[in-house]
N, C-alpha and C positions, 0 to 999 in steps of 0.2 A: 222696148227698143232704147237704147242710150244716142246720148248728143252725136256720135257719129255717123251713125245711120240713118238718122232722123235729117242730118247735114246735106249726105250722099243724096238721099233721096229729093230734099229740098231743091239742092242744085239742079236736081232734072226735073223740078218742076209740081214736085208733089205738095199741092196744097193740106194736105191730110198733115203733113211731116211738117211742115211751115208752123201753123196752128198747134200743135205738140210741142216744137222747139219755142212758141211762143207762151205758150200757158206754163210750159217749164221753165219759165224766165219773165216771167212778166212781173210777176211779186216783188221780186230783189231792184228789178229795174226802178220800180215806181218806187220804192222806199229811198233807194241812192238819190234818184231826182226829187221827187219831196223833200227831202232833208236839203240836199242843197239849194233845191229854191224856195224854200217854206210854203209855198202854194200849190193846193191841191190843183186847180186848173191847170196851173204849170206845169205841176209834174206830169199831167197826165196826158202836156201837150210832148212834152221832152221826150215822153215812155213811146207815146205812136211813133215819133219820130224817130226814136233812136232803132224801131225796129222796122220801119220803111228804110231807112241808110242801109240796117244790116243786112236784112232780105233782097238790098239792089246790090248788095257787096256779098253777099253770102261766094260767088265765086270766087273774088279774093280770097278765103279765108284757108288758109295754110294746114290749120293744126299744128301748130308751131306751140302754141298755148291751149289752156281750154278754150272753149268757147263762150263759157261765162265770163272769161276774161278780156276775153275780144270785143265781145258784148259791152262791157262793162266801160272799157276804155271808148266805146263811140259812146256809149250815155255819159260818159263825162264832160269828153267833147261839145255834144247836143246839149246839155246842160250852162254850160258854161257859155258857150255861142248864143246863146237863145236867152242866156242871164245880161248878157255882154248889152244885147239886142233891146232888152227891156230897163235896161238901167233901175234894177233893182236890188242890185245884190247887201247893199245894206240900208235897203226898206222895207226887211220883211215884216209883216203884220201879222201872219199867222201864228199861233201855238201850236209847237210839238206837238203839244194834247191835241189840235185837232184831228192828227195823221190817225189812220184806221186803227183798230185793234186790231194785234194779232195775235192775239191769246195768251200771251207775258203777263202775269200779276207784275204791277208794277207798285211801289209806294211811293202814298201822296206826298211830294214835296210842297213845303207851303211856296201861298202864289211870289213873293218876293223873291224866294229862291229861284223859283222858276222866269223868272223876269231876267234874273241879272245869268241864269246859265246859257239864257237863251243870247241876251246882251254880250257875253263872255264869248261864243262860240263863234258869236256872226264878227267880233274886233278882233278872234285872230287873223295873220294874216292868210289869203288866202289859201296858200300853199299846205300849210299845217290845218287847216278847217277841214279842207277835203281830204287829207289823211286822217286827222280825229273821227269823222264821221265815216269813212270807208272802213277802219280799223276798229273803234270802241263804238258804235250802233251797229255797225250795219257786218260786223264780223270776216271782214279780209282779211284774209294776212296781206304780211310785208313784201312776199313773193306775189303775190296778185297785184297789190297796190302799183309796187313796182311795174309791171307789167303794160297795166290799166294806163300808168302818169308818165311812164317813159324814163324811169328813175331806176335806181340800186336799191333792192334792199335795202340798205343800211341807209341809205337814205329817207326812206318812208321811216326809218326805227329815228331816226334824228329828228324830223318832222314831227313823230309824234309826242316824243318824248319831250318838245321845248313846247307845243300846244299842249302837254297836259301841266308841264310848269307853269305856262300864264294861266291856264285855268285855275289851278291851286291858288294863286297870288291872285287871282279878281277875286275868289270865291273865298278865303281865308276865315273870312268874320263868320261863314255859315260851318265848318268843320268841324266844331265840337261839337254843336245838337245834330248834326246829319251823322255822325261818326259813327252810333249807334245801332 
């Protein structure tokens, strides 16, 4: 059964369909909210939440867009309200490395790298963060991002294009042994 029917069925009530639409969306959710709040707790407070919001709004939802994008844009939302809430948006303690496998070979960057990419991502500003990480980790396009932020297209490609500049210019001294 795809997102549509699974939708239909929700709106009337089918917990069968709710639980479906959620395990098919619950992965993506928790990675979006882990990344942008670096804490597993967090996120996994963000992830309930953003799908108690959508299942009490699930009759709003148009089909206007997917609905992973609909989705997407209330975890951003939930995210950000809940980061706003905790006053921790540039306290995070966590390492990337702790967030789960998901079965990516990834290579080991050494730990100083990993310090100052992590330190480079959290001083952009905010606007360009959550495009770097919706676009280059977590795989949206410019059309979804758009969609999710309230933005143009071309706007999410501007975004991310001056967060991958300051990335390059924090991280410059590590470029030729990472090049490789």
């Amino acid at each position: 059964m795809d997102d549509r029917e699974l939708i239909a069925r929700a709106k009337l009530g089918d917990e069968v369909a709710e639980r479906a639409l959620y395990d098919a969306h619950v992965d993506r959710v928790y990675r979006l909210a882990y990344r942008m709040s670096g804490r597993e707790e967090l996120a996994q407070d963000f992830t309930q939440d953003t799908f108690i919001r959508a299942f009490s709004r699930l009759a709003d939802f148009r089909g206007d867009s997917a609905f992973a994008t609909w989705l997407h844009s209330i975890a951003v939302s939930v995210v950000l309200n809940g980061m706003r809430k905790v006053k921790r948006f540039r306290e995070r303690e966590t390492d990337l490395d702790d967030a789960r496998e998901l079965g990516v070979e990834s290579r080991e960057a050494e730990p100083d790298l990993k310090v100052r990419l992590r330190r480079a991502i959290d001083g952009l500003p905010e606007h360009g963060r959550i495009v770097f990480l919706m676009h280059d980790l977590e795989g949206f396009t410019h059309e979804e991002i758009g969609v999710v932020l309230g933005i143009p297209s071309g706007t999410s490609k501007a975004r991310l294009f001056r967060a991958r500049a300051a990335l390059r210019e924090e991280l410059a001294d590590f470029a030729e042994e990472w090049a490789v």
